[in-house]
C-alpha positions in Angstrom: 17.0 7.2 -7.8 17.0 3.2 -9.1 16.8 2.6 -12.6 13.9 1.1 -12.4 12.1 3.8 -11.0 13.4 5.8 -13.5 12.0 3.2 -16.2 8.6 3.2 -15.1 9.0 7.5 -14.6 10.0 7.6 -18.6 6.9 5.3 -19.2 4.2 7.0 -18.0 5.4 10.2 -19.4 4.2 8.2 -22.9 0.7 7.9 -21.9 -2.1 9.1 -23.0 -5.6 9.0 -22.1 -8.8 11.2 -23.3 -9.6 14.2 -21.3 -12.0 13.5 -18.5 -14.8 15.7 -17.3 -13.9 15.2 -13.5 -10.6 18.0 -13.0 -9.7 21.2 -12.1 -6.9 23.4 -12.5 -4.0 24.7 -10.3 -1.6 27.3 -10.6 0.8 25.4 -8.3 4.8 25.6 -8.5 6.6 22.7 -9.0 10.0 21.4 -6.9 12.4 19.5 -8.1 15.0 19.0 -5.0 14.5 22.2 -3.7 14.5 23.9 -7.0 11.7 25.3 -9.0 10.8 24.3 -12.3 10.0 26.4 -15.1 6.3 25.1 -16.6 5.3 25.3 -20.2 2.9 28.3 -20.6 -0.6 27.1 -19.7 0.3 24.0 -17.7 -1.2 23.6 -14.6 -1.4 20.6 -11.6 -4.7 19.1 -11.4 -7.2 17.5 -8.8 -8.7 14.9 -10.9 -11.7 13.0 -8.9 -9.7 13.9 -5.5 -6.4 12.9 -7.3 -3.3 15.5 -7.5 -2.1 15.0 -11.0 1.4 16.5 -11.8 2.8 17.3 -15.2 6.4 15.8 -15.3 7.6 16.6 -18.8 10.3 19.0 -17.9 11.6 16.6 -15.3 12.2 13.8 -18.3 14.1 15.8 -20.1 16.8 15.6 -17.6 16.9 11.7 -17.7 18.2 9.4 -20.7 16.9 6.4 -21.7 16.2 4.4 -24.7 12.3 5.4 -25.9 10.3 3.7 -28.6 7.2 4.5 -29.2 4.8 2.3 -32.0 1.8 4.8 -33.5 0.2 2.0 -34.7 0.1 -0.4 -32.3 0.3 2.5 -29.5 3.3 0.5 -27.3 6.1 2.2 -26.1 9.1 0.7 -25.0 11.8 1.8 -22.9 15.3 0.2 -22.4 18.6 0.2 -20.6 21.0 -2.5 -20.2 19.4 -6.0 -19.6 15.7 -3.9 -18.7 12.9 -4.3 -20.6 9.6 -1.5 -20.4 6.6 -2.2 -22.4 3.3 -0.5 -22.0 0.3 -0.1 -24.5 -2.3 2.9 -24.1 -5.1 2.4 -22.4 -3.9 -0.6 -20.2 -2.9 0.0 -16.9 -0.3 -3.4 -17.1 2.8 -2.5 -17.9 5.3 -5.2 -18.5 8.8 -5.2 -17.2 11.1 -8.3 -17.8 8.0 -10.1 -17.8 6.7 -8.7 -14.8 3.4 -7.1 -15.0 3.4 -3.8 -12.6 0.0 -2.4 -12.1 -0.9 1.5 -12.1 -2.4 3.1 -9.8 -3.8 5.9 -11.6 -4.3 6.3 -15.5 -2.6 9.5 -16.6 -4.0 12.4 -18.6 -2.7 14.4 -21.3 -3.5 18.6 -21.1 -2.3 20.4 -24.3 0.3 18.0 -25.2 1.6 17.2 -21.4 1.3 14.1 -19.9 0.2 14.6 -16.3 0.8 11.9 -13.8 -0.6 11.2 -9.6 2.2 12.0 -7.3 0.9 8.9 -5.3 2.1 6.5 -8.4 5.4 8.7 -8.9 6.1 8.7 -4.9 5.8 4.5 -5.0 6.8 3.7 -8.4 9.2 6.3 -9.5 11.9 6.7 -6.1 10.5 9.7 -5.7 9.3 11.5 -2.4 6.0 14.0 -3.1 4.4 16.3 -1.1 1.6 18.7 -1.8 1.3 21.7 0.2 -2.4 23.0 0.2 -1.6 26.2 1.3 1.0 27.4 -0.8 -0.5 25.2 -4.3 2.8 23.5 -5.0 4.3 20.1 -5.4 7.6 19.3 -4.0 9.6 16.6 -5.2 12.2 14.8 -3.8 14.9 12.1 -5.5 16.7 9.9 -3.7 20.0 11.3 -4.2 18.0 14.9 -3.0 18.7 16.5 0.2 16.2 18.8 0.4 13.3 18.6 3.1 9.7 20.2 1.6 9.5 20.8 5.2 12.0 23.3 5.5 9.9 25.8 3.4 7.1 25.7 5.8 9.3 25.5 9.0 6.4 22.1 9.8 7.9 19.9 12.6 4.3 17.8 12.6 4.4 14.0 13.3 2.7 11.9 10.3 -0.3 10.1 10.3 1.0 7.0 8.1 -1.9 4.7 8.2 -5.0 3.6 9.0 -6.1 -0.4 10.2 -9.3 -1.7 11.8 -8.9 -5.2 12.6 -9.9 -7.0 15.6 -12.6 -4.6 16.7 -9.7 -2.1 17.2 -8.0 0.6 15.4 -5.1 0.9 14.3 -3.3 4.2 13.2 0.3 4.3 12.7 2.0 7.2 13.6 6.1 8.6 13.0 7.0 11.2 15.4 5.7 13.3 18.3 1.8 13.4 18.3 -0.7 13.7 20.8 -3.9 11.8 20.6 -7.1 13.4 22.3 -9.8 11.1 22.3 -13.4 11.4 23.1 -16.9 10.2 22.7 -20.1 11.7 21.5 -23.5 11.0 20.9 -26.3 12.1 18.3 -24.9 10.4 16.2 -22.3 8.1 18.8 -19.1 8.4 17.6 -15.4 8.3 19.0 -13.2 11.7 18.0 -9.4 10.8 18.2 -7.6 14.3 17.5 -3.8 13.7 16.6 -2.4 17.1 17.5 1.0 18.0 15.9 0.1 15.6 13.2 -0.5 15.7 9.2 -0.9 12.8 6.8 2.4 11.6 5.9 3.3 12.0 1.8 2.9 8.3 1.6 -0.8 8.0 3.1 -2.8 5.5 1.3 -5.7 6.5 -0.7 -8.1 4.1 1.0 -11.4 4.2 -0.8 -11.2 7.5 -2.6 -8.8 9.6 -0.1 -8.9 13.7 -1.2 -5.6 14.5 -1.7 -6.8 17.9 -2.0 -8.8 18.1 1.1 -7.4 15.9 2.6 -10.5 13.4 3.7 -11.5 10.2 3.1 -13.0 7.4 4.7 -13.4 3.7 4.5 -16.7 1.4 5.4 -16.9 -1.3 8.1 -17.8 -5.0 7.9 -17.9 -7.8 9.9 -18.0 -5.8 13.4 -21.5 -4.8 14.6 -20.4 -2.0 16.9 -18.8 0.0 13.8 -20.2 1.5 10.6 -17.1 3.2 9.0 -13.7 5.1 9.8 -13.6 9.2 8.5 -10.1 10.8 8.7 -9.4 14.8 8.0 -7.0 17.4 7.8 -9.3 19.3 10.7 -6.8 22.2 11.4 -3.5 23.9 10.4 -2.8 25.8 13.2 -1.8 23.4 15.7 -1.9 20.9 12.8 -4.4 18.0 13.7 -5.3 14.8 12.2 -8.8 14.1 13.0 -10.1 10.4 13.0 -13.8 10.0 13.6 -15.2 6.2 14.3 -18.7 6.2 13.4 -20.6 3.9 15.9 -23.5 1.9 15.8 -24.5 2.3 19.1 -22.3 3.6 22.1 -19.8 1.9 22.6 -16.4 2.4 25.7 -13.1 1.9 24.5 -10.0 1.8 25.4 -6.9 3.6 24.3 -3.0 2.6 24.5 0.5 3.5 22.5 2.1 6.1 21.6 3.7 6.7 25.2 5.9 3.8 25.0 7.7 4.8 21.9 5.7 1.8 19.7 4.8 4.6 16.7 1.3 2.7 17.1 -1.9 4.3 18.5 -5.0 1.7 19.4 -8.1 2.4 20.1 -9.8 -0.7 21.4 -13.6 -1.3 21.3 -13.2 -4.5 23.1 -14.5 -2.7 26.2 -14.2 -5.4 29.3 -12.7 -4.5 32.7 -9.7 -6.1 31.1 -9.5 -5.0 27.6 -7.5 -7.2 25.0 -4.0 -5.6 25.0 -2.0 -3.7 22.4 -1.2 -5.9 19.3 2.5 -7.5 20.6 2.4 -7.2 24.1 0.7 -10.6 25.1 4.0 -12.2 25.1 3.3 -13.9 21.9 4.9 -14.3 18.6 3.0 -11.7 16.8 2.1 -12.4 12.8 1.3 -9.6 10.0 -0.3 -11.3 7.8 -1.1 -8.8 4.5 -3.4 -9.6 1.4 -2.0 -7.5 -1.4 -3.4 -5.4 -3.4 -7.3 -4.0 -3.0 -10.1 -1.5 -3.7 -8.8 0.4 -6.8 -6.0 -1.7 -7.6 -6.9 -5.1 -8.7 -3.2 -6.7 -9.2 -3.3 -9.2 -11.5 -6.4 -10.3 -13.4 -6.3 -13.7 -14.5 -7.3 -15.8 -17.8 -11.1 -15.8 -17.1 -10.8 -12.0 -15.4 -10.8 -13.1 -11.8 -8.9 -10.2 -9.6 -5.8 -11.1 -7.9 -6.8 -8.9 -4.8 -9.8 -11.3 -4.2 -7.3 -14.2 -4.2 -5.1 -13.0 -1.7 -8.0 -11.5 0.5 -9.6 -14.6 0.6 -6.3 -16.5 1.5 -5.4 -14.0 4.1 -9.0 -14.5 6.0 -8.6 -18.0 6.2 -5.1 -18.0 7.5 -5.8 -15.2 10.0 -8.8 -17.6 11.2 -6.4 -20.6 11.9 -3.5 -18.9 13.4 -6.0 -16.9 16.0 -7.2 -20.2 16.9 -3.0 -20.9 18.2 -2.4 -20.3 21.6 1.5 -19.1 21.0 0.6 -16.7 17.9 -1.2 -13.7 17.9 -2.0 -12.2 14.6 -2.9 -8.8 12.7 -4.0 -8.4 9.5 -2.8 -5.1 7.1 -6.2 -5.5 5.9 -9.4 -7.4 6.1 -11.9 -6.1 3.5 -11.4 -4.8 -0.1 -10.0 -1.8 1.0 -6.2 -0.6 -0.4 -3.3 0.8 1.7 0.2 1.8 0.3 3.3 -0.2 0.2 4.9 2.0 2.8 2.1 1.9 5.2 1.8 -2.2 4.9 5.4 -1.9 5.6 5.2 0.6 8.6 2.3 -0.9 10.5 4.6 -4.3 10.6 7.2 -2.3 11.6 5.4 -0.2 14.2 4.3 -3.0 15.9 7.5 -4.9 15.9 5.9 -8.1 14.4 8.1 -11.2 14.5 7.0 -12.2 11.1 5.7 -10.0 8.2 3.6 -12.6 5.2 2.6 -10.7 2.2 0.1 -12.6 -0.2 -0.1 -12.5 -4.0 -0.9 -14.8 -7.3 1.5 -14.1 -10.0 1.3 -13.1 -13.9 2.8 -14.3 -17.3 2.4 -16.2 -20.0 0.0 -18.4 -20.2 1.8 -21.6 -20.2 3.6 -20.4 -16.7 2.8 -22.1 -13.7 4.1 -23.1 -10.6 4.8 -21.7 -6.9 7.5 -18.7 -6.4 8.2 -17.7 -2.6 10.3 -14.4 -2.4 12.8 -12.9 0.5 14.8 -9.8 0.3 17.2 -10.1 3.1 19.5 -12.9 3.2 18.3 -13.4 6.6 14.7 -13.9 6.0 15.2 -17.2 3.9 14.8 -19.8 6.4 11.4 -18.2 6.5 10.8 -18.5 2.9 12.1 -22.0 2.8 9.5 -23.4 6.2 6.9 -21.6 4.1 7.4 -22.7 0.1 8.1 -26.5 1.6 4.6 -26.5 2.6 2.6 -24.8 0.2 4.5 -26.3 -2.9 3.1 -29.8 -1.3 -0.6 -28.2 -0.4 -1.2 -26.5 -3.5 0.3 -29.0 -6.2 1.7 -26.7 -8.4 4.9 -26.5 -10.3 7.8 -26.0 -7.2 9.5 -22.8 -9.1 12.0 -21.7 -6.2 12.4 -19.8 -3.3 14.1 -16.7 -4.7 15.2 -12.7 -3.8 12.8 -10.5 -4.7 13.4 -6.8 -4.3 10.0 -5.9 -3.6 8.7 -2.7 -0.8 6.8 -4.8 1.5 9.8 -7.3 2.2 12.9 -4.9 1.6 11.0 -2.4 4.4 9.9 -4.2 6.8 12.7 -4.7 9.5 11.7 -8.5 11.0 11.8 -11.6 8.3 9.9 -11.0 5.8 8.1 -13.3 2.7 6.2 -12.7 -0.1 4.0 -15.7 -1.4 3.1 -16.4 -5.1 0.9 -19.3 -4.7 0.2 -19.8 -8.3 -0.2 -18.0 -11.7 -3.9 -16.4 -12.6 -2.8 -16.2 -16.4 -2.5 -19.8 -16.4 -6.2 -21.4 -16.6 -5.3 -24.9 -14.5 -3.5 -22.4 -11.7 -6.4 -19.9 -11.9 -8.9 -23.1 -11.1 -7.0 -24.7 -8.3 -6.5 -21.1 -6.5 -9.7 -20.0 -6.6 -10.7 -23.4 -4.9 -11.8 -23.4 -1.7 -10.2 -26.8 -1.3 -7.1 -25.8 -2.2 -7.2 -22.8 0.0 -7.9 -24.2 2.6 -4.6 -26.7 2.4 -2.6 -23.3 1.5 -3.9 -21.9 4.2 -3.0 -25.2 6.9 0.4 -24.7 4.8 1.1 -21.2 5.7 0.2 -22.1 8.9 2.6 -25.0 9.5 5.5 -22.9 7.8 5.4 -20.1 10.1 4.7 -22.5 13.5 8.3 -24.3 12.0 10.2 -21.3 11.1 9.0 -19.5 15.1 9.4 -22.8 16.8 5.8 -22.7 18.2 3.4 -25.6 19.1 
């Protein structure tokens, strides 16, 4: 496990918020690397509002770091070496060497244990969490772990890793063996894809409100008039099958591809023509991911008059997707193209199932207010010629401050396995940045920008 994630794991333990009506109780076990841990008496996991919450006060007492904590100004700080943790109560911002890191989840504290969602310590903390219905308990898995949660239930299921609908198609990611049965109904019309031998895989975003409990959810439709919303279930154990339920407005054919070839990428394509559009990355194109960060419950940033990061970047991302599907050499797919929210690891894995040749993730930065200026990040040494094509033209379209191109050891780009780069146009806390990036002007240029970058860096016309 990283020392950062073991920062962030010591901060939230700190938290606390006021009991909320909205949870119930479990008697679940808890598993640390294959080994139980003995609970407090009376402390138990909850499902709060569809959220597994886990107390993780016995697991801190294993780890040392430096803890402050401020009653009166309710901050806590946490340090080792040159890194820096500071977090206040009741604000979902915590700030790491400057960096503001955003929360998924605020955690709860029952009789005097702080109890946080496995989702936050799964992406934020290192740590790998699964939550076995059946049995009511929690595994846990550390990096430097080597035991498999799924050898106490003998499961050999493929994972459902995530969902996309984008370009009148869906999307659904998929790691392992699965078989897709796929039909279509009337009264309502609907299509029924059944991924048998599947579950949801321990990193499956919670996209609008996904039960981790039940494990439901569902997300709403716009901008496609043959499709009102996409439902996804747990439908049964025994085989285990994912259930994915496309609620029509009308009936509709399709057309289904993947999976057979080995791509980890199931599409369901409701571009019904004798000769329907084919599977993202098999047009002989350069195929572009193109990802707006952040979205639905998780704002990112919010900037010095309150505007929300994730409406930046979705609003950037739309207009770039618009110019490079009007380019005859690039074909593009979005990670997401509402306000809708998708883990890390599925952003990541949709790039990777569909061996992009470029993965772009979009953000506005955070900091003092007197910071401003253009960063462009890459994580491998190999993915900075892309960074470079890119920050040359958006440091001249947006006419900010040029503050580098530099590494950045963030998921999306450390992940994904073609070039990666992830764009900080500008900085929301900073008023003049905040103005010029919520221009449509000055999208518009970033957006040419991008463009250009990517058509240098791929060699396209």
């Amino acid at each position: 496990m990283k020392k950062f994630g073991f920062l962030m794991f010591l901060v939230v333990i700190m938290i606390a918020f006021p009991k909320v009506a909205d949870a119930s109780s479990y008697n679940a076990k808890i598993y640390l690397d294959g080994q139980q841990i003995n609970l407090s008496s009376g402390v138990k996991v909850e499902n709060n509002n569809g959220t597994v919450m886990v107390p993780i006060r016995v697991i801190s007492e294993n780890l040392g770091f430096n803890v402050g904590w401020n009653k009166a100004t309710k901050t806590v700080t946490v340090q080792d070496g040159s890194q820096n943790v500071t977090m206040v109560v009741g604000n979902r911002l915590a700030d790491i060497n400057g960096q503001s890191v955003q929360m998924t989840n605020a955690p709860v504290l029952r009789g005097g244990t702080t109890l946080v969602p496995i989702r936050f310590v799964s992406e934020q903390m290192g740590l790998q969490v699964r939550w076995d219905n059946a049995q009511k308990a929690v595994y846990l898995t550390s990096t430097y772990g080597e035991f498999n949660p799924d050898e106490t239930t003998g499961s050999n299921a493929a994972t459902v890793d995530g969902l996309v609908f984008d370009e009148n198609r869906l999307l659904v990611a998929v790691t392992g063996n699965a078989k897709a049965n796929v039909s279509k109904l009337s009264n309502p019309d609907r299509i029924v894809i059944d991924m048998v031998n599947a579950k949801f895989s321990d990193t499956f975003g919670s996209n609008n409100n996904f039960d981790e409990i039940n494990k439901n959810g569902q997300f709403s439709v716009s901008g496609y008039p043959d499709v009102q919303a996409v439902r996804y279930s747990l439908y049964d154990t025994n085989p285990m099958t994912v259930r994915i339920v496309i609620d029509l407005n009308y009936a509709k054919n399709y057309a289904v591809s993947g999976l057979e070839d080995g791509s980890g990428l199931l599409v369901v394509d409701l571009n019904a023509t004798s000769n329907p559009t084919p599977s993202p990355g098999t047009s002989g194109k350069k195929l572009v991911v193109i990802d707006a960060g952040h979205g639905a419950h998780d704002p990112g940033t919010l900037g010095a008059t309150k505007k929300k990061e994730k409406d930046f970047n979705l609003a950037m991302a739309l207009k770039v997707e618009k110019l490079l599907a009007k380019e005859k050499n690039i074909e593009v797919v979005m990670t997401r193209t509402t306000d809708t929210f998708l883990e890390l690891k599925e952003r990541a894995k949709i790039a990777n199932s569909l061996k992009a040749d470029v993965f772009i993730s979009i953000h506005a930065n955070s900091g003092p207010s007197t910071a401003s200026g253009t960063e462009t990040y890459y994580y491998h040494e190999s993915d900075k010629a892309l960074a470079n094509a890119l920050h040359k033209e958006i440091v001249k379209a947006v006419g900010l401050k040029d503050r580098g191109v530099r590494f950045g050891n963030f998921h999306v780009i450390r992940e994904t396995t073609m070039p990666g780069s992830l764009l900080e146009i500008g900085f929301l806390s900073n008023k003049n940045d905040e103005s010029k990036l919520f221009d449509s002007a000055t999208q518009d240029r970033v957006a040419e920008a991008i463009v250009r970058g990517i058509k240098t860096y791929l060699k396209v016309d």
